[in-house]
ChimeraX commands (.cxc) that place a marker at each C-alpha (Angstrom):
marker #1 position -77.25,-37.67,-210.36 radius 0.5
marker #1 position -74.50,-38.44,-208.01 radius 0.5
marker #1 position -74.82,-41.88,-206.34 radius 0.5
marker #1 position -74.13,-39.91,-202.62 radius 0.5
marker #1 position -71.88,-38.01,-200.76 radius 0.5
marker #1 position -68.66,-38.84,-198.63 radius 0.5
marker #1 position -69.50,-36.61,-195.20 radius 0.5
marker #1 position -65.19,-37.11,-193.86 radius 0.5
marker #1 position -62.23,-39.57,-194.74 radius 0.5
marker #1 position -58.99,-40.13,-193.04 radius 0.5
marker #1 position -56.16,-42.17,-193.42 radius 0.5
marker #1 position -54.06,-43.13,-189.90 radius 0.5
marker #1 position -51.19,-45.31,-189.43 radius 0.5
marker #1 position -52.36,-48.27,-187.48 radius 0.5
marker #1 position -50.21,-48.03,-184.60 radius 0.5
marker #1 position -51.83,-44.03,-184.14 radius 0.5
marker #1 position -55.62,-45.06,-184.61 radius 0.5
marker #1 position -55.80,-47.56,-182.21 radius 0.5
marker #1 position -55.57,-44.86,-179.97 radius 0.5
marker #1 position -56.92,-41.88,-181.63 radius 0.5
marker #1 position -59.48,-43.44,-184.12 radius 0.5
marker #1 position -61.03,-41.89,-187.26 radius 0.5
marker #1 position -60.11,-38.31,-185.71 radius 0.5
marker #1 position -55.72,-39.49,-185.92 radius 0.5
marker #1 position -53.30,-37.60,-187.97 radius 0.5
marker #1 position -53.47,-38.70,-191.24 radius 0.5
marker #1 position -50.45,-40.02,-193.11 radius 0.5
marker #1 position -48.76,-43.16,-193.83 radius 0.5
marker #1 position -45.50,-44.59,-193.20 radius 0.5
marker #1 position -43.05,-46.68,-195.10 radius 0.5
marker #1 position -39.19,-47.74,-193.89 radius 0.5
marker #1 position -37.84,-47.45,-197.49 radius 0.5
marker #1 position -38.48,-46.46,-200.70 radius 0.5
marker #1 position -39.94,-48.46,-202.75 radius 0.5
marker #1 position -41.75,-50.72,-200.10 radius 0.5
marker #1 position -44.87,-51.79,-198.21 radius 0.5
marker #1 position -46.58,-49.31,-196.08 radius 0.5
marker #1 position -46.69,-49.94,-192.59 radius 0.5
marker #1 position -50.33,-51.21,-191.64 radius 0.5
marker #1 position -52.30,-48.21,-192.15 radius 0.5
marker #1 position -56.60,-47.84,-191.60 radius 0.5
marker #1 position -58.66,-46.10,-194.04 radius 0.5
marker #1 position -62.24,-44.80,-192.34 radius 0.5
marker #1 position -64.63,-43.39,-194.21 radius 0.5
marker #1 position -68.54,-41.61,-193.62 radius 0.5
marker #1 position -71.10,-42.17,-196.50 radius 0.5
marker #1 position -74.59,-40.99,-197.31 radius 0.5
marker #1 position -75.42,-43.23,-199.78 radius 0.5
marker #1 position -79.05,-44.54,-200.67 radius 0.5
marker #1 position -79.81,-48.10,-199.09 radius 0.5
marker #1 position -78.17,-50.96,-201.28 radius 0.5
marker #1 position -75.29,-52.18,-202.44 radius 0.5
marker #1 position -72.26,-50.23,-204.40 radius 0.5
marker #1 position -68.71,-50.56,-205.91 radius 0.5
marker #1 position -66.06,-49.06,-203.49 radius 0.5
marker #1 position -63.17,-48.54,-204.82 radius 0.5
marker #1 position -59.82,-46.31,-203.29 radius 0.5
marker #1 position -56.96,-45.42,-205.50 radius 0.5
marker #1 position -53.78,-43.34,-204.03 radius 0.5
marker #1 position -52.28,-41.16,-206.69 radius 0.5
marker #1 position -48.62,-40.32,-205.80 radius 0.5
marker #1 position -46.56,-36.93,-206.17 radius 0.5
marker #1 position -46.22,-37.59,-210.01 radius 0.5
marker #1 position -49.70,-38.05,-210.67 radius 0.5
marker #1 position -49.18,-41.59,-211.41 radius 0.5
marker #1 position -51.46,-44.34,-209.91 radius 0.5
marker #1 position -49.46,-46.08,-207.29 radius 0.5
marker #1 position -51.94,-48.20,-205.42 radius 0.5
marker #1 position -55.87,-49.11,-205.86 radius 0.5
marker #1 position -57.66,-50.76,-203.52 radius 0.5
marker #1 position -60.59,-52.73,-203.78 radius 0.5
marker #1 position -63.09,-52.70,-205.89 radius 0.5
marker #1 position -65.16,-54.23,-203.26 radius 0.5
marker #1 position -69.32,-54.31,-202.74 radius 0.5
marker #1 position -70.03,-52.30,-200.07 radius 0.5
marker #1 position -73.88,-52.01,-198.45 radius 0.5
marker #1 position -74.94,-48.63,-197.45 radius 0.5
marker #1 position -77.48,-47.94,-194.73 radius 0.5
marker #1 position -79.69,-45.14,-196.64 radius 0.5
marker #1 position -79.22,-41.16,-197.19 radius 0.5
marker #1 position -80.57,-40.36,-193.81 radius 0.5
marker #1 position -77.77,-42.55,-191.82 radius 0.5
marker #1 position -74.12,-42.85,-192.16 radius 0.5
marker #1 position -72.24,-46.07,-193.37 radius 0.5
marker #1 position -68.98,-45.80,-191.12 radius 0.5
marker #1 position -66.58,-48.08,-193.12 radius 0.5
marker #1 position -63.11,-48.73,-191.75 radius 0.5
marker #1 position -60.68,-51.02,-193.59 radius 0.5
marker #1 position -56.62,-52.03,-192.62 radius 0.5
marker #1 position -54.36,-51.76,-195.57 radius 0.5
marker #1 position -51.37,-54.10,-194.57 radius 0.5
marker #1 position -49.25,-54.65,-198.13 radius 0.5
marker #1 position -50.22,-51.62,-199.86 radius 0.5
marker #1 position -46.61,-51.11,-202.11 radius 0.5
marker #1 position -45.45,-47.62,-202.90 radius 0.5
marker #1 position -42.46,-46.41,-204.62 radius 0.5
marker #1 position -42.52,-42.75,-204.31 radius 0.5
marker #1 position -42.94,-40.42,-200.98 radius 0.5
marker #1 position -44.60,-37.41,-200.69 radius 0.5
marker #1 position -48.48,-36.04,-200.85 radius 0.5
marker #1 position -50.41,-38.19,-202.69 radius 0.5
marker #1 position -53.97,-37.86,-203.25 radius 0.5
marker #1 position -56.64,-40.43,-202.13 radius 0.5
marker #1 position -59.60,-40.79,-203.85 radius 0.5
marker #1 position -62.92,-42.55,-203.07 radius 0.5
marker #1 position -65.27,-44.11,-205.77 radius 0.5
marker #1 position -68.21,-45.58,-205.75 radius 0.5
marker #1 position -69.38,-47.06,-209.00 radius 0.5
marker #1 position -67.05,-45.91,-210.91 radius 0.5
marker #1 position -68.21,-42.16,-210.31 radius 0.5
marker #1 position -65.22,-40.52,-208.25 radius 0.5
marker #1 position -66.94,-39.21,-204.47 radius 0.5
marker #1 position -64.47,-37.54,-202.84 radius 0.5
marker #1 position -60.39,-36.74,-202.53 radius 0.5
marker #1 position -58.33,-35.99,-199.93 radius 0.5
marker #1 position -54.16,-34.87,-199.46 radius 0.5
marker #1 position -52.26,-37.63,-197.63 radius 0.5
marker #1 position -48.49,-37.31,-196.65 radius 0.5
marker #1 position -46.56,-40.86,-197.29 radius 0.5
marker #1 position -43.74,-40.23,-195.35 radius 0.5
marker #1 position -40.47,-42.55,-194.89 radius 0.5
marker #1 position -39.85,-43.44,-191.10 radius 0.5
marker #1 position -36.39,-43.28,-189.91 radius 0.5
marker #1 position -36.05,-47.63,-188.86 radius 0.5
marker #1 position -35.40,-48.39,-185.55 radius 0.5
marker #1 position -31.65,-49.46,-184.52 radius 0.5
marker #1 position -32.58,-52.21,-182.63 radius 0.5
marker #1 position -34.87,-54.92,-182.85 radius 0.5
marker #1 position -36.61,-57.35,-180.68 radius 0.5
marker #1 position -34.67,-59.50,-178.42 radius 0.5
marker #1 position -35.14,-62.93,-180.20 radius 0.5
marker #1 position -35.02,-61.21,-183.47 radius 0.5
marker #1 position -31.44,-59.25,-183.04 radius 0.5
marker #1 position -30.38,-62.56,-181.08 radius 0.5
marker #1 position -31.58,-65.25,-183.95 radius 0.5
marker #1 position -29.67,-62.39,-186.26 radius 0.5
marker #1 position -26.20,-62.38,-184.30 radius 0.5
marker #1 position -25.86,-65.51,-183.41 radius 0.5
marker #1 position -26.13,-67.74,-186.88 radius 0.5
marker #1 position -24.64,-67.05,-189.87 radius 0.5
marker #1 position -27.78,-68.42,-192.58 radius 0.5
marker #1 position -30.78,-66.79,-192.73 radius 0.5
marker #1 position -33.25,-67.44,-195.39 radius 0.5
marker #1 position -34.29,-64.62,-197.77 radius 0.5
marker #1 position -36.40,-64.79,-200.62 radius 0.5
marker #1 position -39.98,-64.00,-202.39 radius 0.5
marker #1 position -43.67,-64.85,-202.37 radius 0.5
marker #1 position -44.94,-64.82,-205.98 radius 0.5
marker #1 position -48.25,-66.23,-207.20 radius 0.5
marker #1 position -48.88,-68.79,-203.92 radius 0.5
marker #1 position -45.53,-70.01,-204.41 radius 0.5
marker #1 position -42.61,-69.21,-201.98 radius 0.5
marker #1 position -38.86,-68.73,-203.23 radius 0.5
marker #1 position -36.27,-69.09,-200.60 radius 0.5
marker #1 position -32.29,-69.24,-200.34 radius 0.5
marker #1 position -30.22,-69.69,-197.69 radius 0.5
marker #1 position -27.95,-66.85,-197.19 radius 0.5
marker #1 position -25.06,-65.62,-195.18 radius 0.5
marker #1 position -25.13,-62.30,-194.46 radius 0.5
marker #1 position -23.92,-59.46,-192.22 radius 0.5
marker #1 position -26.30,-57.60,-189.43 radius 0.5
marker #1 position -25.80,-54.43,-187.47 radius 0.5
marker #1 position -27.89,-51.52,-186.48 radius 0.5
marker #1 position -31.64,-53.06,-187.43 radius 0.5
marker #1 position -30.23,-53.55,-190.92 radius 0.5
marker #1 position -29.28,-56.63,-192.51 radius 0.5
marker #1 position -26.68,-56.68,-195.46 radius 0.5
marker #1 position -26.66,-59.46,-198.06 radius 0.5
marker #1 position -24.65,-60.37,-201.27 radius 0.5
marker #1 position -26.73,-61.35,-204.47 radius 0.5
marker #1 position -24.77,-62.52,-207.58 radius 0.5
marker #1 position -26.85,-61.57,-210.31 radius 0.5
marker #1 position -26.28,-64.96,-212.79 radius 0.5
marker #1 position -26.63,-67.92,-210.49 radius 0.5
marker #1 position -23.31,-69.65,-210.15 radius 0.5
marker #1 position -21.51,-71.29,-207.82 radius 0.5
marker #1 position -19.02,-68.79,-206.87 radius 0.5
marker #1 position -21.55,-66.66,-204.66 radius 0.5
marker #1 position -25.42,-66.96,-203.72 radius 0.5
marker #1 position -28.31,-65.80,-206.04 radius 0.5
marker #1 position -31.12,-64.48,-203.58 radius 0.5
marker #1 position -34.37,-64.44,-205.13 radius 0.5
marker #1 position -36.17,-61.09,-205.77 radius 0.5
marker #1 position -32.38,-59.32,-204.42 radius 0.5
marker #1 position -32.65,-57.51,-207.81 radius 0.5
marker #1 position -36.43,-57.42,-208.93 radius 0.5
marker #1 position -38.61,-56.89,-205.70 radius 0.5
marker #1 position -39.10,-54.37,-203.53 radius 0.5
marker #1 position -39.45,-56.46,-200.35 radius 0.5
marker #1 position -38.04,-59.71,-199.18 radius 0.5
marker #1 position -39.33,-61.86,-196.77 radius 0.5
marker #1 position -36.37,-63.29,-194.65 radius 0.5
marker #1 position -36.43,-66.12,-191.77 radius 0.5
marker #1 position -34.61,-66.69,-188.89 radius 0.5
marker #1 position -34.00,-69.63,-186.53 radius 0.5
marker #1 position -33.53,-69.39,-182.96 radius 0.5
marker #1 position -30.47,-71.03,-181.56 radius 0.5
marker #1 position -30.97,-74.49,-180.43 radius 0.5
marker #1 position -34.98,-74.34,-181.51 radius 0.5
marker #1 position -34.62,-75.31,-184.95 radius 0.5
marker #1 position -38.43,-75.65,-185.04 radius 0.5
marker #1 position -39.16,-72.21,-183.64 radius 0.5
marker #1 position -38.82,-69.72,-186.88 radius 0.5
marker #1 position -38.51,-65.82,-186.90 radius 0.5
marker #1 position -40.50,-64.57,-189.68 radius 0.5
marker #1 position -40.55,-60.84,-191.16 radius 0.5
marker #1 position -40.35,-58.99,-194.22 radius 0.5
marker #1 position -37.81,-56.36,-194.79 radius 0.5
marker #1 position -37.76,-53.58,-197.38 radius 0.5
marker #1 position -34.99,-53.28,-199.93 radius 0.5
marker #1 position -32.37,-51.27,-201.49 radius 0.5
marker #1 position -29.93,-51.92,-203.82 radius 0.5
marker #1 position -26.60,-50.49,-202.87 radius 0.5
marker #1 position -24.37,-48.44,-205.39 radius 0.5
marker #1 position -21.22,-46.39,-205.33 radius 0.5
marker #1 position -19.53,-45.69,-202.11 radius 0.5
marker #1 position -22.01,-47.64,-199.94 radius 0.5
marker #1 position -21.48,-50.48,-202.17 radius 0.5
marker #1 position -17.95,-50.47,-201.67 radius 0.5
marker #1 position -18.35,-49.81,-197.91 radius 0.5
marker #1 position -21.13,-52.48,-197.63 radius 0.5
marker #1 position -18.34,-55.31,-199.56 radius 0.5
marker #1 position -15.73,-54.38,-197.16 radius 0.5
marker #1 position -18.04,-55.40,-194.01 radius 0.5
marker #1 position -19.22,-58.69,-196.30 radius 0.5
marker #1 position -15.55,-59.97,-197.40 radius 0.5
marker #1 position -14.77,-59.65,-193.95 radius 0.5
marker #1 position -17.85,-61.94,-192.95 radius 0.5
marker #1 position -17.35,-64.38,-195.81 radius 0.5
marker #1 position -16.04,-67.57,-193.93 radius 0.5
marker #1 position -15.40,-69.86,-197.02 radius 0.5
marker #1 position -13.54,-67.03,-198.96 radius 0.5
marker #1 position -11.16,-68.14,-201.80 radius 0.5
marker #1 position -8.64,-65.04,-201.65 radius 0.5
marker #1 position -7.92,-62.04,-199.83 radius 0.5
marker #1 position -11.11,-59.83,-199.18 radius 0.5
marker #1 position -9.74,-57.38,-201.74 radius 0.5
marker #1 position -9.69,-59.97,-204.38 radius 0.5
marker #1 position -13.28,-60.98,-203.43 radius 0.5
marker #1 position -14.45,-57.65,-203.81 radius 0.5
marker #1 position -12.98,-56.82,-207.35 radius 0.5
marker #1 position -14.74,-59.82,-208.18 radius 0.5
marker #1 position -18.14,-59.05,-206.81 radius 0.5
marker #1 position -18.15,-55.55,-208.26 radius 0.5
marker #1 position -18.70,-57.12,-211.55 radius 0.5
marker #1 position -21.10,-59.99,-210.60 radius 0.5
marker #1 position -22.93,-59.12,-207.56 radius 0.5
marker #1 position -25.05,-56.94,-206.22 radius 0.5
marker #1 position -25.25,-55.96,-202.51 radius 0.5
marker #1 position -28.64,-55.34,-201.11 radius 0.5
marker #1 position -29.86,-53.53,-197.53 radius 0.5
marker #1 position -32.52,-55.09,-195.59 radius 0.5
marker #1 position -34.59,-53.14,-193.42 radius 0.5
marker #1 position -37.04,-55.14,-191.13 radius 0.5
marker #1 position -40.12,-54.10,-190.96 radius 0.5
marker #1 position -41.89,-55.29,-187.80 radius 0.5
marker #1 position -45.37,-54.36,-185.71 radius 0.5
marker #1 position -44.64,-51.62,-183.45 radius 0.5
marker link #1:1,2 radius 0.2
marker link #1:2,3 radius 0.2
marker link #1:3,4 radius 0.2
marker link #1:4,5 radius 0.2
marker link #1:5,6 radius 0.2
marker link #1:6,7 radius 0.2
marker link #1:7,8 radius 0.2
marker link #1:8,9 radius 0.2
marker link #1:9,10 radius 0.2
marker link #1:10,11 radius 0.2
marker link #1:11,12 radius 0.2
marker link #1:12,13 radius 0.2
marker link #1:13,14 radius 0.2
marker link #1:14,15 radius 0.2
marker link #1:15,16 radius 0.2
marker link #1:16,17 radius 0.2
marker link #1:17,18 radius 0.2
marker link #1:18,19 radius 0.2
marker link #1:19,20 radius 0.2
marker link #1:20,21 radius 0.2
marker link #1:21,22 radius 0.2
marker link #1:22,23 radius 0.2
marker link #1:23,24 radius 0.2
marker link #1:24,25 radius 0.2
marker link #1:25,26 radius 0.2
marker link #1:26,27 radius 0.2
marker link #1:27,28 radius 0.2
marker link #1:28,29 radius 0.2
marker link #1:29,30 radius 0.2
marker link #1:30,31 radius 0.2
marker link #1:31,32 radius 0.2
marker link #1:32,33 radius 0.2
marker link #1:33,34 radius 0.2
marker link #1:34,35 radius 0.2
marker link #1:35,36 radius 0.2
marker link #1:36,37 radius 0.2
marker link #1:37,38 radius 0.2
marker link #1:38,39 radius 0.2
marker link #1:39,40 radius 0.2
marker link #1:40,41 radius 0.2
marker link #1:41,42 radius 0.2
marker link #1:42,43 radius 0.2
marker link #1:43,44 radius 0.2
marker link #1:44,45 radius 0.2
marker link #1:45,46 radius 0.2
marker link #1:46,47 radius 0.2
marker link #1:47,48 radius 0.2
marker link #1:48,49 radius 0.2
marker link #1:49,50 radius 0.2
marker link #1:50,51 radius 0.2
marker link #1:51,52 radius 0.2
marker link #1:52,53 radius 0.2
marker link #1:53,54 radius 0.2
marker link #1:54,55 radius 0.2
marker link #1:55,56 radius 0.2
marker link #1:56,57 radius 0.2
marker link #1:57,58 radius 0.2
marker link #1:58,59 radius 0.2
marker link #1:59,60 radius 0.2
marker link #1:60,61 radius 0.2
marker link #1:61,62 radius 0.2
marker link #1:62,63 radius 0.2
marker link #1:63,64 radius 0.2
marker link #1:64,65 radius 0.2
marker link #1:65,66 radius 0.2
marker link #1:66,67 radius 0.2
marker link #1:67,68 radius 0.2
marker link #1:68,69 radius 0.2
marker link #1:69,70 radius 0.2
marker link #1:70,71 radius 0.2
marker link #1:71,72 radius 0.2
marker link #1:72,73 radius 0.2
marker link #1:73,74 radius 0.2
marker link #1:74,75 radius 0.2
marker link #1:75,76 radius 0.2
marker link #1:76,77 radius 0.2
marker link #1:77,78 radius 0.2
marker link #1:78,79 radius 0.2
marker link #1:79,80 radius 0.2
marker link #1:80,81 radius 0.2
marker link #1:81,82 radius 0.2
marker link #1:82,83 radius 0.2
marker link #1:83,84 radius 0.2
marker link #1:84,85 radius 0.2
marker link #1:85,86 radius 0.2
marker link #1:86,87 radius 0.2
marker link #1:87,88 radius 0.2
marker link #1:88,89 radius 0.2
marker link #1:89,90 radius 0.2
marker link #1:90,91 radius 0.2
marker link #1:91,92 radius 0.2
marker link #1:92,93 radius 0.2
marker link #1:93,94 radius 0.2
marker link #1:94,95 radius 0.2
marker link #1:95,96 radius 0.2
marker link #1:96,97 radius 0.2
marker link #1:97,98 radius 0.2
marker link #1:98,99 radius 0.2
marker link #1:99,100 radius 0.2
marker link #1:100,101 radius 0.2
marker link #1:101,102 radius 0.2
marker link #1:102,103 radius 0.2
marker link #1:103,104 radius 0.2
marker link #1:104,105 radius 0.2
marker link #1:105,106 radius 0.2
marker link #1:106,107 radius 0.2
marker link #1:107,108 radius 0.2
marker link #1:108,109 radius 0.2
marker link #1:109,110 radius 0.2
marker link #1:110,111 radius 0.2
marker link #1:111,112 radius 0.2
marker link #1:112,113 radius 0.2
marker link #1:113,114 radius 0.2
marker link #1:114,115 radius 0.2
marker link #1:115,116 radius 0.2
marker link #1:116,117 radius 0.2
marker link #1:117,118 radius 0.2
marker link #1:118,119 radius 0.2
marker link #1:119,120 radius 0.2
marker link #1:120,121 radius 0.2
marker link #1:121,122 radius 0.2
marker link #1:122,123 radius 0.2
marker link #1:123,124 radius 0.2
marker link #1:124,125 radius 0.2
marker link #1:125,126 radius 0.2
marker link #1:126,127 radius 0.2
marker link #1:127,128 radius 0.2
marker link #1:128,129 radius 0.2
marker link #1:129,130 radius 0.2
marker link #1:130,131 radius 0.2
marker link #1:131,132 radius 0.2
marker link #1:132,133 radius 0.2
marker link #1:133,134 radius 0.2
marker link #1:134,135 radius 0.2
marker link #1:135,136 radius 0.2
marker link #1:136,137 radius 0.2
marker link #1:137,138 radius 0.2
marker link #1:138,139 radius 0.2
marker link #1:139,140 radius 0.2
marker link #1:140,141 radius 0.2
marker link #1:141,142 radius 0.2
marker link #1:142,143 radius 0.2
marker link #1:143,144 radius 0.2
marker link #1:144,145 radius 0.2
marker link #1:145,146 radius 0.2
marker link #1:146,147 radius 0.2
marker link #1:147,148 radius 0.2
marker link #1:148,149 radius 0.2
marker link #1:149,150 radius 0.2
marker link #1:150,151 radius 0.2
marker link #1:151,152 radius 0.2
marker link #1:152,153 radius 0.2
marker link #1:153,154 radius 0.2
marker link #1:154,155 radius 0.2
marker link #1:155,156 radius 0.2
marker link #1:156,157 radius 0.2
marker link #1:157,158 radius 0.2
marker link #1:158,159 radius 0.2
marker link #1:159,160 radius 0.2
marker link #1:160,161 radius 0.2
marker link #1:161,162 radius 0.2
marker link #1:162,163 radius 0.2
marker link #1:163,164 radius 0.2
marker link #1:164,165 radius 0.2
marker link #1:165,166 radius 0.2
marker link #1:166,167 radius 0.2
marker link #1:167,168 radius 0.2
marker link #1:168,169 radius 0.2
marker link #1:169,170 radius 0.2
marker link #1:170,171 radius 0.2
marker link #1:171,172 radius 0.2
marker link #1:172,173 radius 0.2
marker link #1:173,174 radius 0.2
marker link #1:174,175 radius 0.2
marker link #1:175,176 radius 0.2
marker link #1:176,177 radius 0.2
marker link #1:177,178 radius 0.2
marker link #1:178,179 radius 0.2
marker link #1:179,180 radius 0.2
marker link #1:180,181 radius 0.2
marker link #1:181,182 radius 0.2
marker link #1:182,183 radius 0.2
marker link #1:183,184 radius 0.2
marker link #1:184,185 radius 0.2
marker link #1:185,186 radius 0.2
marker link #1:186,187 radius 0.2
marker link #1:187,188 radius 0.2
marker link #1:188,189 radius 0.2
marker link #1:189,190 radius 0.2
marker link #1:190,191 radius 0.2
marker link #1:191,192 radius 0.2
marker link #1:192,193 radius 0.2
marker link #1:193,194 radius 0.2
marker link #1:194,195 radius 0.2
marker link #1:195,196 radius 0.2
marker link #1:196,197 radius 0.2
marker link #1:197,198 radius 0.2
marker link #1:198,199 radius 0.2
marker link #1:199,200 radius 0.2
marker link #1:200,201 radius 0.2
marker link #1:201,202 radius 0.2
marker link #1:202,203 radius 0.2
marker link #1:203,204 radius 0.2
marker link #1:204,205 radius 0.2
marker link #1:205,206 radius 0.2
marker link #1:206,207 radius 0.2
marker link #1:207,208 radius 0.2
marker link #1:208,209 radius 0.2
marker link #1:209,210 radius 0.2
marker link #1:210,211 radius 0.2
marker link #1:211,212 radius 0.2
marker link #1:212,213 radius 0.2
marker link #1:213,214 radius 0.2
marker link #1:214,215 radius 0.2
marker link #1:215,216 radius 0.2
marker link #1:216,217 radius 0.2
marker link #1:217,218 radius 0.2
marker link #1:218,219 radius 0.2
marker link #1:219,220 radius 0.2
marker link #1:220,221 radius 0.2
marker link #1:221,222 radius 0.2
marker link #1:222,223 radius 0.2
marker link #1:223,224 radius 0.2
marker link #1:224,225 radius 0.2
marker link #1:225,226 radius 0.2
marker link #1:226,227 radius 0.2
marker link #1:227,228 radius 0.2
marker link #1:228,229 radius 0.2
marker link #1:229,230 radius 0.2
marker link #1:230,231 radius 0.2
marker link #1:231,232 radius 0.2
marker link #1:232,233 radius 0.2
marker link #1:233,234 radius 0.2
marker link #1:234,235 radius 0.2
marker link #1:235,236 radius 0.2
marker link #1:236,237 radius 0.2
marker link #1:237,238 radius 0.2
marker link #1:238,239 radius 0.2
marker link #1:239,240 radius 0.2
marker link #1:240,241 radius 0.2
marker link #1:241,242 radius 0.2
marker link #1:242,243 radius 0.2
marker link #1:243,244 radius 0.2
marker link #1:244,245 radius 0.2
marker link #1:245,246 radius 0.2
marker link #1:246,247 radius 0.2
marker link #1:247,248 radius 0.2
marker link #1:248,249 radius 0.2
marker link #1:249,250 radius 0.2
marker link #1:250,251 radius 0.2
marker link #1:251,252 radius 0.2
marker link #1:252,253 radius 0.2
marker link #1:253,254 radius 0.2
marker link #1:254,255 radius 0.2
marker link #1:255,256 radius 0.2
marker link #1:256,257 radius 0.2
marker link #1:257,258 radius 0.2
view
């Protein structure tokens, strides 16, 4: 006996449903791949006998593979003759593949319903809030760094910024020829801090999806950096043949409320 039926589903961006509800186009939207989906609601209609169930909602990427699970949570149902509308926001769901995934809905471990949604990666914005782009272009240390198990890792970092993207210089052994950002080479997303000039007590916070740089944007993205570096020892192209065997170069994409 099946423990009830899942009447519709839909999965909306956040910034979407506010204004078009349950009834939005579904999809999701990340700034980079791998990284955290923008804020994205999750409605659902159940007929489900009165009482209390396991919900849970797993997304299944292009590959089959199980990307991202959420819940299980207890969920109370209102009876077979009404509908439970249930609407949850999913703010640091990770993935690390675009595409169609597949969305299915559990409850009690007995699979409900599935349904296609497109994860799609949104092209970022070249500009960025007034006090963010200023805090960015007018100091040369920003803090960058991970939140892992309560416990937050910063460093701070010089960089370079231009075009809503943020470029930063990692070496991978901690040394102290160049700085070692936390997470640069093991997470997906960084959170990074700002200050505001002359309000050292007012802080810009955001996190900002990654990607590792190789090749011929590596070599492009060095040129910009040696160019930035204020306390370099050498001529930028001596900096650079040194870095390509030390340090990795990492792109920061912001990713902010719309």
């Amino acid at each position: 006996m099946t423990v009830g039926e899942l009447v519709a589903a839909n999965v909306v961006d956040r910034r979407l449903s506010d204004g078009t509800g349950r009834e939005g186009p579904t999809g999701i939207y990340l700034l980079g791949v791998p990284g955290t989906a923008l804020p994205f609601d999750v409605f659902r209609a159940w007929k489900v006998p009165t009482g209390v169930v396991v919900e849970e909602i797993d997304f299944f990427g292009p590959s089959g593979r199980l990307v991202y699970r959420w819940g299980p949570e207890p969920r109370r149902m209102l009876g077979s003759m009404d509908l439970t509308l249930s609407t949850d926001t999913i703010s640091n769901a990770l993935f690390d593949e675009a595409g169609t995934y597949v969305v299915s809905f559990a409850l009690d471990d007995e699979i409900v319903g599935e349904i296609p949604v497109p994860v799609v990666v949104q092209q970022a914005p070249q500009k960025l809030p007034k006090e963010i782009e200023d805090g960015l272009r007018k100091s040369d240390v920003i803090w960058v760094g991970v939140e892992a198990d309560g416990r937050r890792r910063l460093a701070p970092s010089w960089f370079s910024y231009k075009n809503g993207r943020i470029l930063l210089l990692s070496q991978r052994e901690p040394g102290p020829e160049e700085q070692t950002v936390p997470g640069a080479r093991s997470a997906p997303e960084l959170t990074v801090v700002t200050r505001r000039k002359l309000r050292d007590t007012a802080l810009d916070e955001f996190p900002a999806s990654k990607r590792l740089l190789e090749g011929p944007e590596w070599e492009d993205a060095a040129k910009v950096l040696a160019d930035r570096r204020r306390s370099r020892v050498g001529s930028p192209a001596e900096s650079i043949a040194r870095w390509r065997t030390t340090c990795d170069i990492v792109e920061l994409t912001p990713v902010l409320p719309a």
